[in-house]
C-alpha positions as CSV (number, residue, x, y, z in Angstrom):
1,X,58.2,40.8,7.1
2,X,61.2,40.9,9.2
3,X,64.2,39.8,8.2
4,X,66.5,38.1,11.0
5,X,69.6,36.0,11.9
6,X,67.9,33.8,15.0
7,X,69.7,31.1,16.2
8,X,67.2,28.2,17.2
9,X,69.1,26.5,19.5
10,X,68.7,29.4,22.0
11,X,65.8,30.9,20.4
12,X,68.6,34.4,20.5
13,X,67.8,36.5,18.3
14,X,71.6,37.5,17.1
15,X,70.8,40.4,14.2
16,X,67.9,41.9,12.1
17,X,68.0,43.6,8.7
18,X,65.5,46.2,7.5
19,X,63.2,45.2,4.7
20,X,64.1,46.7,1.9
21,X,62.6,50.4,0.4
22,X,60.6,50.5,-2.7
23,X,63.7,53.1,-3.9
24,X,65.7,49.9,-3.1
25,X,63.7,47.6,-5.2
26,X,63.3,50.0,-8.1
27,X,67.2,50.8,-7.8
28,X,68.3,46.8,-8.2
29,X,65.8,46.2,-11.2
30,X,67.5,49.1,-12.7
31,X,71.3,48.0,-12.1
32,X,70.4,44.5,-13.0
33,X,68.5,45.6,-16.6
34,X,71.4,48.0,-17.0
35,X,74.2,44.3,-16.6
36,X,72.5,42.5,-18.7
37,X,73.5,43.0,-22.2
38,X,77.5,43.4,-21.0
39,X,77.3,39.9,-18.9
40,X,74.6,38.2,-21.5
41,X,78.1,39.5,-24.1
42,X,80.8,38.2,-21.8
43,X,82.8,35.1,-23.4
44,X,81.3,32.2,-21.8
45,X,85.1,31.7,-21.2
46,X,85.3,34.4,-18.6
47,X,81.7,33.6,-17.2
48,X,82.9,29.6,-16.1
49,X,86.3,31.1,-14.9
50,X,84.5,33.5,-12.0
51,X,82.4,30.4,-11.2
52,X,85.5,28.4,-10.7
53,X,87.1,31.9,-8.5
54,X,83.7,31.1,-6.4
55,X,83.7,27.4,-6.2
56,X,87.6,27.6,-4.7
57,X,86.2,30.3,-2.9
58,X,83.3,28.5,-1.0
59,X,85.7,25.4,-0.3
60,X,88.3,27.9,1.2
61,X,85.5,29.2,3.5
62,X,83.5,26.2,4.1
63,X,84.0,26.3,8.2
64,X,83.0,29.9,8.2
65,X,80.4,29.3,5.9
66,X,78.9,26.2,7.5
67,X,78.9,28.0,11.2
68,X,76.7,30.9,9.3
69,X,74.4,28.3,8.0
70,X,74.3,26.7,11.1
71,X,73.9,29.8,13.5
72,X,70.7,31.2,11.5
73,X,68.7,27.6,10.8
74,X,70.2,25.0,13.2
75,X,71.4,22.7,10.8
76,X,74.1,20.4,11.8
77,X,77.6,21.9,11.7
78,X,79.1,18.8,9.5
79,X,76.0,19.3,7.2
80,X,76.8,23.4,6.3
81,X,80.4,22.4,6.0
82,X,79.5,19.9,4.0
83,X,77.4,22.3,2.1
84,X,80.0,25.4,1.5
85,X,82.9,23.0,0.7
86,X,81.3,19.8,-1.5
87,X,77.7,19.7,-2.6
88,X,77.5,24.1,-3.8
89,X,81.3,23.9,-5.6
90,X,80.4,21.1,-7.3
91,X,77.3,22.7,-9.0
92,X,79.1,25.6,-9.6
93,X,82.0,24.0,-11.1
94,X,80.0,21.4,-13.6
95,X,78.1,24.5,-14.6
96,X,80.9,26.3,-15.5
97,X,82.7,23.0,-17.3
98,X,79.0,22.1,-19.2
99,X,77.6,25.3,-20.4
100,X,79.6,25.3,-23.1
101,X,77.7,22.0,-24.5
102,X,74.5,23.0,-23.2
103,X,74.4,26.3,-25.2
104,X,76.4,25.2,-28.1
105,X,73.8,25.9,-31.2
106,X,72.6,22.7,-33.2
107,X,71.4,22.2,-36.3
108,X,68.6,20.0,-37.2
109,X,66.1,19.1,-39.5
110,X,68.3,19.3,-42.3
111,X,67.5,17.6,-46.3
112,X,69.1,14.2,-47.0
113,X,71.8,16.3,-49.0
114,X,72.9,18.1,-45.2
115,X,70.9,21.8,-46.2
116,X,68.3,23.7,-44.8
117,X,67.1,22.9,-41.5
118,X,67.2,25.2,-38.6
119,X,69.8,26.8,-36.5
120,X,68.8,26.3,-32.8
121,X,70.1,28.8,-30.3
122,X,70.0,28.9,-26.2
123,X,70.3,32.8,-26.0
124,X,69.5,34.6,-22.4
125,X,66.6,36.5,-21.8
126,X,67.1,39.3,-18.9
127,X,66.6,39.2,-15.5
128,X,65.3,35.9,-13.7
129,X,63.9,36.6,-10.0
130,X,64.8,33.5,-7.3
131,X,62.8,33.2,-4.4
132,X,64.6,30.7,-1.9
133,X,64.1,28.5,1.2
134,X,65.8,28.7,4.1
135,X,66.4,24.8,4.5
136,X,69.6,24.4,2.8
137,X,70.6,28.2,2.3
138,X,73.6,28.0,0.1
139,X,72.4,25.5,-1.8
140,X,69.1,26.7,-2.8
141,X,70.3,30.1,-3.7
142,X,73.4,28.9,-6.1
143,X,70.4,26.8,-7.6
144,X,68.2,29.3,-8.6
145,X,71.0,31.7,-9.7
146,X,74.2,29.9,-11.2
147,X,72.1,28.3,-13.9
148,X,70.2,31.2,-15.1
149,X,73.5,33.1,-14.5
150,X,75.6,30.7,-16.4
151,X,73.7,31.0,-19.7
152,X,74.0,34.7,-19.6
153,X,71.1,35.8,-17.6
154,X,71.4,38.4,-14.2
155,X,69.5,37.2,-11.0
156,X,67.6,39.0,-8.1
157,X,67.1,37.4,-5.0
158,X,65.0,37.3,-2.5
159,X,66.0,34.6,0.3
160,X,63.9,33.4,3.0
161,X,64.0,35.8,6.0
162,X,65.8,34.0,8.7
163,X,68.6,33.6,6.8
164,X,69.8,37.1,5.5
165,X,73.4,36.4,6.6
166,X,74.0,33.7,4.3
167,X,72.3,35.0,1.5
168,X,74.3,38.2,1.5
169,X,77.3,35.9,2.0
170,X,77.0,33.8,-0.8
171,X,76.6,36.9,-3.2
172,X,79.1,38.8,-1.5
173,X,81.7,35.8,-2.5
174,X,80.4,35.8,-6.4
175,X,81.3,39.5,-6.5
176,X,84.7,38.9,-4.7
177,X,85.1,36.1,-7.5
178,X,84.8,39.0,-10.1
179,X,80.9,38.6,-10.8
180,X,80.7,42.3,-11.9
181,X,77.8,44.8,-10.4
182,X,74.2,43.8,-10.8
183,X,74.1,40.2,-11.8
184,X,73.3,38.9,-8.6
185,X,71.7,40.8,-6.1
186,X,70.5,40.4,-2.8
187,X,67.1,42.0,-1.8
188,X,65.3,41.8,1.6
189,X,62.3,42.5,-0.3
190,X,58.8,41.9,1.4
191,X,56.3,39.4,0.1
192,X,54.3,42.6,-1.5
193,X,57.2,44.0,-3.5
194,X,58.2,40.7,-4.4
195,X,54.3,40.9,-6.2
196,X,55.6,44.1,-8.0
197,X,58.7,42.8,-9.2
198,X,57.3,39.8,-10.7
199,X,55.1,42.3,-12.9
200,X,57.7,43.9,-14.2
201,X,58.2,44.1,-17.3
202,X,61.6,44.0,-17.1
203,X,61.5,40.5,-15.8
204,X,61.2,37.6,-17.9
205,X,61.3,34.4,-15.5
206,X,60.6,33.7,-11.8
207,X,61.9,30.7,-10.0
208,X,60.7,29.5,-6.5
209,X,61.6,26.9,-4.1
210,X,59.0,26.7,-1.4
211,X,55.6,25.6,0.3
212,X,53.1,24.2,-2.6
213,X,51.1,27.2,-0.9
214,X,54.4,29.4,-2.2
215,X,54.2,28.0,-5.7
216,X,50.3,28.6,-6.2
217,X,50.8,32.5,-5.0
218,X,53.5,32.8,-7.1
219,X,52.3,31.1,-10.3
220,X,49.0,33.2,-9.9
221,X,51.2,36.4,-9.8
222,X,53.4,35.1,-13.0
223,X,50.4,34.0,-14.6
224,X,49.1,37.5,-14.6
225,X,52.3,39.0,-15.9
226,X,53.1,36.3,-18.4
227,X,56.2,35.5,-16.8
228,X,57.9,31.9,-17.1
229,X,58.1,30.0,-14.1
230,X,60.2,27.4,-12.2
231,X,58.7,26.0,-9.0
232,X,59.8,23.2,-6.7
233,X,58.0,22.9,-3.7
234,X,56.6,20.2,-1.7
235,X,57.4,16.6,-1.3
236,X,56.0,13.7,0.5
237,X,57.9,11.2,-0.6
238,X,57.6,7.4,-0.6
239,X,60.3,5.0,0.8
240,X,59.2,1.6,-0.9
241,X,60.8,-1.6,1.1
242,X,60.1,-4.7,-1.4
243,X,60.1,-7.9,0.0
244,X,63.5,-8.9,-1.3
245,X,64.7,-6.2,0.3
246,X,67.5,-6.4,3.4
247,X,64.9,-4.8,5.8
248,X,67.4,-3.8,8.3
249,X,69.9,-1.9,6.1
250,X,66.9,0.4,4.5
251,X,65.8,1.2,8.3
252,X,69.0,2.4,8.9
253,X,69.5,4.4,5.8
254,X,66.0,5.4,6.4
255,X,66.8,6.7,10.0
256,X,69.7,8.7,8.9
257,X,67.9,9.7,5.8
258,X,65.1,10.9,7.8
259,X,67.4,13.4,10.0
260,X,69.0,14.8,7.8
261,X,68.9,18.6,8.0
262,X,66.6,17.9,10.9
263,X,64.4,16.2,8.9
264,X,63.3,19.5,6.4
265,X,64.4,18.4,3.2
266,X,61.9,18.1,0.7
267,X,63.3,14.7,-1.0
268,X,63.6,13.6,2.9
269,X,61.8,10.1,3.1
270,X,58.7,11.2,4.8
271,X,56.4,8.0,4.2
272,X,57.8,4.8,4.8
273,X,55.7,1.9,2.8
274,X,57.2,-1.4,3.5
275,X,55.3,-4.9,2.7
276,X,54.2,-6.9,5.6
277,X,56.4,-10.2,5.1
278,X,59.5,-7.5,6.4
279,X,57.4,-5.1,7.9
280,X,58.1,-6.6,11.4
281,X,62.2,-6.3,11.2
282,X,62.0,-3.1,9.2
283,X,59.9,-1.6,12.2
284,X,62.0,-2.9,15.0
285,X,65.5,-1.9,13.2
286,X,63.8,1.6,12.6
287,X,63.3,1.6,16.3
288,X,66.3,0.5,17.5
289,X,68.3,2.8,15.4
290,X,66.4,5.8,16.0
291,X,67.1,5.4,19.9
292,X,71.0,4.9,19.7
293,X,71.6,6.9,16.7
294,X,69.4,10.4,17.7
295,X,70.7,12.8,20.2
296,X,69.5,16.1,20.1
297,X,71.5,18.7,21.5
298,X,73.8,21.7,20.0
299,X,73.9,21.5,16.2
300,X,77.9,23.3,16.9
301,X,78.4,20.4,19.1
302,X,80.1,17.0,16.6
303,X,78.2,14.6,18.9
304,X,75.0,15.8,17.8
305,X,72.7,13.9,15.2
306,X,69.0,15.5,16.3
307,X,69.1,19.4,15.0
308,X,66.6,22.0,16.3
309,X,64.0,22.8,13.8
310,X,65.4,26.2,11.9
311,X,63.0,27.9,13.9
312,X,60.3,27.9,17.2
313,X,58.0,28.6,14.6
314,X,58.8,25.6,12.6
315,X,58.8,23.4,15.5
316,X,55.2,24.5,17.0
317,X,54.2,23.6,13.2
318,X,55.3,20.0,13.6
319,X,53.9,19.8,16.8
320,X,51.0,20.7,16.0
321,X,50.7,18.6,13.0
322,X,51.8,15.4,15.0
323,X,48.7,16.3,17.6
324,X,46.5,16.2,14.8
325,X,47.3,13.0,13.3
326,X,47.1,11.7,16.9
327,X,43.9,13.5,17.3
328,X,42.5,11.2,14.3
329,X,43.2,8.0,15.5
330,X,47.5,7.8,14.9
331,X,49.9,6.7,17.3
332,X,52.8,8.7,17.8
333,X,56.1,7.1,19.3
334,X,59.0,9.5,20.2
335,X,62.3,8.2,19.6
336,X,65.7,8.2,20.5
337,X,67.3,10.7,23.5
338,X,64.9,13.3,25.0
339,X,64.9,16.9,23.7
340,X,66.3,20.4,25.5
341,X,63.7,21.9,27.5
342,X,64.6,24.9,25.2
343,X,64.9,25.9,21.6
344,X,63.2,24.9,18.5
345,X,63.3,21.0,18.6
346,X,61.0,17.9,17.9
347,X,61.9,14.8,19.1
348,X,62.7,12.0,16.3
349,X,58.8,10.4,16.1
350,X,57.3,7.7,14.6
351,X,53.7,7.7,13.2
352,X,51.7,4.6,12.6
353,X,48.1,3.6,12.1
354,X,47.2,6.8,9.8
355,X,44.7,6.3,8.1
356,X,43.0,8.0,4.6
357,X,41.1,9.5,6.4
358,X,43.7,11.5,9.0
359,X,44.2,14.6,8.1
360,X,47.9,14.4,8.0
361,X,47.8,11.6,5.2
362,X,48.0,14.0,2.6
363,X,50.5,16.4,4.3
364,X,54.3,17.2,4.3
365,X,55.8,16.8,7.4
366,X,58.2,19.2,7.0
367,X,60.3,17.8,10.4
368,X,62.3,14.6,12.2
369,X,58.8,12.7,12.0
370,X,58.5,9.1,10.3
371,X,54.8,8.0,8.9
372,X,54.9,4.0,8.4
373,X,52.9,2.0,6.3
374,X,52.3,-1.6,6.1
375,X,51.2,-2.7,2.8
376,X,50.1,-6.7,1.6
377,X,51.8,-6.6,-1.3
378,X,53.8,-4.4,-4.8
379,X,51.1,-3.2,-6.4
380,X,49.2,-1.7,-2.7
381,X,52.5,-0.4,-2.1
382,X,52.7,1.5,-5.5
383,X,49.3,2.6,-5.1
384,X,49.5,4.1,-1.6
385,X,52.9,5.8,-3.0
386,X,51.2,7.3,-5.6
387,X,48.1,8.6,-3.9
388,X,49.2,11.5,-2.6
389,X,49.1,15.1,-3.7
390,X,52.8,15.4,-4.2
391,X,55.4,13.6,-6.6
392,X,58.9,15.3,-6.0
393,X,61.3,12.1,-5.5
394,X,61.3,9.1,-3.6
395,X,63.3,5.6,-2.9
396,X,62.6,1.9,-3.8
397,X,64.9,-0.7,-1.9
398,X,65.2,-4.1,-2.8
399,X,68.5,-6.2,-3.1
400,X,67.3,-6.9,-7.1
401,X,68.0,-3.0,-8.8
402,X,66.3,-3.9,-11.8
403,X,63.3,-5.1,-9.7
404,X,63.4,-1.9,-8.2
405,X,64.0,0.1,-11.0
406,X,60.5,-1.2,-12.6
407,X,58.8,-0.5,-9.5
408,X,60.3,2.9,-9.8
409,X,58.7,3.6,-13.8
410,X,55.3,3.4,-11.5
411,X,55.6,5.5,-9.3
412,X,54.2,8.9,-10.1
413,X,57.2,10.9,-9.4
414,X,59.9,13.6,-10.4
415,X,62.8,11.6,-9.3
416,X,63.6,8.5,-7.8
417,X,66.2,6.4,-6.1
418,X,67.0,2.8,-5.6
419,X,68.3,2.1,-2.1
420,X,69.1,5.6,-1.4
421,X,67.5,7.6,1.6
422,X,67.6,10.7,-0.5
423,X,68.3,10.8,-4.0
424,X,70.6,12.9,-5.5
425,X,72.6,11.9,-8.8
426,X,74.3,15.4,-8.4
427,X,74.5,18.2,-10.6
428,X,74.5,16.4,-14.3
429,X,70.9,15.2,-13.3
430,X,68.0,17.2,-13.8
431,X,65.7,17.6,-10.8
432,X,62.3,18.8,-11.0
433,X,58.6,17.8,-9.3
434,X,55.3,16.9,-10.5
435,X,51.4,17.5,-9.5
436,X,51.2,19.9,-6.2
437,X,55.4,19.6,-5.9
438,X,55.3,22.1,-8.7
439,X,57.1,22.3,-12.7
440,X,59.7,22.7,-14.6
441,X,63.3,21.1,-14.3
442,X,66.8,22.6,-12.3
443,X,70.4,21.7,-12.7
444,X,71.1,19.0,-15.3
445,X,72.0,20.7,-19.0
446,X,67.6,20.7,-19.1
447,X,68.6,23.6,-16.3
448,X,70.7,25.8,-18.1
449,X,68.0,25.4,-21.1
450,X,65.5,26.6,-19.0
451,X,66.2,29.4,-18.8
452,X,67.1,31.2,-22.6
453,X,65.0,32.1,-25.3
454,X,65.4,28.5,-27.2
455,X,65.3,29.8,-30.6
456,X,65.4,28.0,-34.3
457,X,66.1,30.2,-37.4
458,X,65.2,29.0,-40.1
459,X,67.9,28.1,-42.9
460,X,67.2,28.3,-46.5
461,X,67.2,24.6,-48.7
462,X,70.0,25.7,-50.7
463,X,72.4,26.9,-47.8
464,X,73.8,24.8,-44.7
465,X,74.4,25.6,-41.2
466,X,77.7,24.6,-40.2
467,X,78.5,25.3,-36.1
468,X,82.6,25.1,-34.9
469,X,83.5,23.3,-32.0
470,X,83.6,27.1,-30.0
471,X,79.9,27.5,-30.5
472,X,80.7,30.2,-34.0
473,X,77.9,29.5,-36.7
474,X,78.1,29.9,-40.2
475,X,75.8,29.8,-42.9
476,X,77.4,28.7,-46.4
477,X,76.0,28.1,-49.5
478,X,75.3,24.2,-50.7
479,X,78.0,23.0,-52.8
C-alpha cells in the first residue's frame, strides 16, 4: 500500500512515504517491548504532566495543525483547527486529570466487620497496536493511543495511508512533550505486516477504527492470536423526529450535522426517520437549508461549508453507491450550490423512496448524502431505526427530553442523543458500538480500564486492605 499526502481538492498528489521494511517493523516492536516496563513504572504524576506539555502543545499549533489535516483529507479548515486546538486537548487533558481515579485500586467484597475481600488492580499490559482512519486524523489517533498510554501501556500505530503527515505529526509533538522513545510510534506498515504484528507475542491488545469489513479482518487475525480487541467501525445512524418535535430546527441541525467533515463521520446522521404529521415541513426546511447553507468549493477557503470527499477514491465510492440506490427504484435530489468540475466532491443529495429491498438500505453512506424516511407513527419509527446492521449512535428530537429519552432506551444503539445532530458528551463519556459497528468501549474511565490487566487478589478474612488517597495499598492485620 502506498502511503501518500494527496490533497483532494486538486487531486495533487503533494508527498509519498515508503511503506515501511520488515527490519522496520521488527525494530519498533523491539523498542516499544524494551519502554514498557520504564513508562508502565513512571509516576502517573509525570505520565499526566507530558499529556498536559502535548495538550498546550496542540492548542499552540492548532492553525498549522488544522492546514495539515486539511491539506491530506479535505476537511474543512475551521473543522482541523477546531480539532488540534479544542476537541484532541481536551481528551488529552481529562485523561491526564482522571487516571488517577480510574486506576486507583478498590477494595471490595469485604465481611461485615471490613476484612477480607479483594484488592482490585488496573495494571498495564504491554504493547497495544492502533489502527486508525483517516476521517478525523488527530482525533482518532490520540483515541486509540492516550488511553492505553495513560494507564501505563506503549502504543504502535499504524494510521490510514493518506494521512502520513499527520500521523507522524501528532507523535512527533508527544515526543517533543517529553513522551520518552518507544511509547508511541509511528509505522507505515502495510496491511500484511500489520497481520504479523498482531501475532506477536509481544502484543497484547489491538484497537481499530474502521470499515465493519476492517473490524471482521482484524478480529479474525486477533482471534487467532488471542489478542484483546477494540473495534469501532461502522454506523448508520438514525435521526428520529417525533411528532412533538420543532420540525424545522432538527432539519437544520440535521443539514449541518450531515456535512460535517463532508459528511464521513461515523455518528453523522445518515438516516433521517421523521413521522408523517411533520414529515412535510421537516422535508422542505431540509431542502431549503441544504441549498442556501452548502457551497462546495476550497475546504482553505472560510466561505466554504461543502468539503471534497478525502479522496477521488472516496468520492467514486459515493457515487457509485447513490447510482445504485437510484438503480433500485430511489430518487436522488442534489442539493445546494453545484460542485467543481475537479477534485473529490459529491454534491449535498437527498435520498427518498428506498425501499427494504434497495440495496443501499442496509449501507453506510460514508458521504454528504441524506436517506429520508417517512414513518406513520413511534413505534414504525423505532423499528425502522433499529433494523439495520449497525447500532453506533444516533439522535431522537422532540421538544419533550424525557419523551425522547424513552424513545432513546429502544433503540438498539451504542450511544444516543436528544436533539443533537451528532452526539458527543465529550471525553468523560464512554463511546463504543454494537452489532456490525463493532465492541468494546473508548474514552470515558470504562476506556482507560480497557485496556490493563484488571486484577483482584485475594485478601485473607483476618487481614484488611486499606488503599491511600495516592493509589498506595496496604494490607494490615484485623484489629
Amino acid at each position: 500500500m502506498a502511503y501518500a499526502s494527496t490533497n483532494p481538492f486538486t487531486n495533487e498528489v503533494v508527498k509519498t512515504f515508503p511503506s515501511a521494511t520488515d527490519a522496520e517493523v521488527d525494530a519498533a516492536l523491539d523498542r516499544a517491548q524494551a519502554a514498557f516496563p520504564a513508562w508502565r513504572d513512571t509516576p502517573l504524576a509525570e505520565r499526566a504532566a507530558i499529556f498536559h506539555r502535548a495538550a498546550d502543545l496542540m492548542r499552540d499549533r492548532a492553525d498549522e495543525l488544522g492546514k495539515l489535516a486539511t491539506l491530506e483529507m479535505g476537511k474543512l479548515l475551521a473543522e482541523g483547527v477546531t480539532e488540534a486546538k479544542k476537541t484532541v486537548p481536551a481528551i488529552i487533558d481529562w485523561l491526564a486529570d482522571t487516571a488517577d481515579e480510574a486506576l486507583r485500586p478498590d477494595v471490595r467484597g469485604q465481611n461485615a466487620q471490613g476484612n477480607g475481600g479483594a484488592v482490585v488492580t488496573y495494571a498495564a499490559e504491554g504493547i497495544v497496536f492502533s489502527i486508525e482512519p483517516w476521517n478525523v486524523p488527530f482525533y482518532q489517533a490520540v483515541r486509540g493511543f492516550a488511553p492505553a498510554a495513560i494507564a501505563g501501556n506503549v502504543v504502535l500505530l499504524k494510521h490510514a495511508s493518506i494521512v502520513p503527515q499527520c500521523a507522524q505529526a501528532i507523535v512527533d509533538l508527544f515526543h517533543e512533550a517529553g513522551l520518552p522513545e518507544g511509547v508511541w510510534q509511528n509505522l507505515y506498515a502495510t496491511h500484511e505486516q500489520a497481520d504479523r504484528i498482531i501475532a506477536d507475542p509481544r502484543i497484547r491488545a489491538v484497537t481499530l477504527t474502521g470499515s465493519d469489513t476492517a473490524g471482521r479482518h482484524v478480529a479474525a487475525r486477533a482471534g487467532q492470536a488471542a489478542r484483546r480487541t477494540v473495534l469501532e467501525l461502522g454506523g448508520q445512524d438514525a435521526f428520529i423526529v417525533l411528532d412533538d418535535a420543532e420540525p424545522a430546527a432538527a432539519a437544520q441541525a440535521g443539514v449541518g450535522g450531515r456535512c460535517f467533515n463532508g459528511g464521513q463521520i461515523c455518528i453523522s446522521p445518515k438516516r433521517m426517520i421523521v413521522l408523517d404529521s411533520v414529515a412535510d415541513e421537516f422535508e422542505a426546511t431540509l431542502r431549503a437549508t441544504a441549498d442556501a447553507y452548502t457551497v462546495p468549493g476550497d475546504p482553505m477557503d472560510p466561505a466554504t461549508t461543502l468539503a471534497p470527499m478525502s479522496s477521488q477514491s472516496q468520492a467514486d465510492t459515493v457515487k457509485e453507491q447513490i447510482a445504485r440506490a437510484v438503480a433500485a427504484g430511489a430518487t436522488a435530489t442534489e442539493l445546494g450550490g453545484a460542485v467543481p468540475d475537479t477534485g473529490a466532491f459529491v454534491p449535498f443529495t437527498l435520498l427518498t423512496g428506498v425501499t427494504a429491498d434497495n440495496p443501499l438500505f442496509h449501507e453506510e453512506i460514508f458521504g454528504p448524502v441524506i436517506m429520508l424516511f417517512r414513518v406513520p407513527d413511534e413505534a414504525a419509527a423505532i423499528d425502522l431505526a433499529n433494523d439495520s446492521p449497525f447500532g453506533l449512535s444516533g439522535s431522537v428530537w422532540s421538544t419533550d427530553p424525557a419523551h425522547a429519552f424513552a424513545v432513546a432506551c429502544k433503540v438498539d444503539s451504542g450511544q444516543l442523543g436528544i436533539n443533537m445532530p451528532i452526539g458527543s458528551g465529550g471525553p468523560a463519556i464512554p463511546f463504543g458500538g454494537v452489532k456490525d459497528s463493532g465492541y468494546g468501549i473508548e474514552l470515558g474511565i470504562e476506556g482507560i480500564r480497557g485496556f490493563c490487566n484488571i486484577k483482584p487478589v485475594d485478601i485473607p478474612a483476618d487481614y484488611r486492605a486499606e488503599v491511600s488517597s495516592d493509589g498506595a495499598v496496604s494490607i494490615v492485620p484485623a484489629p
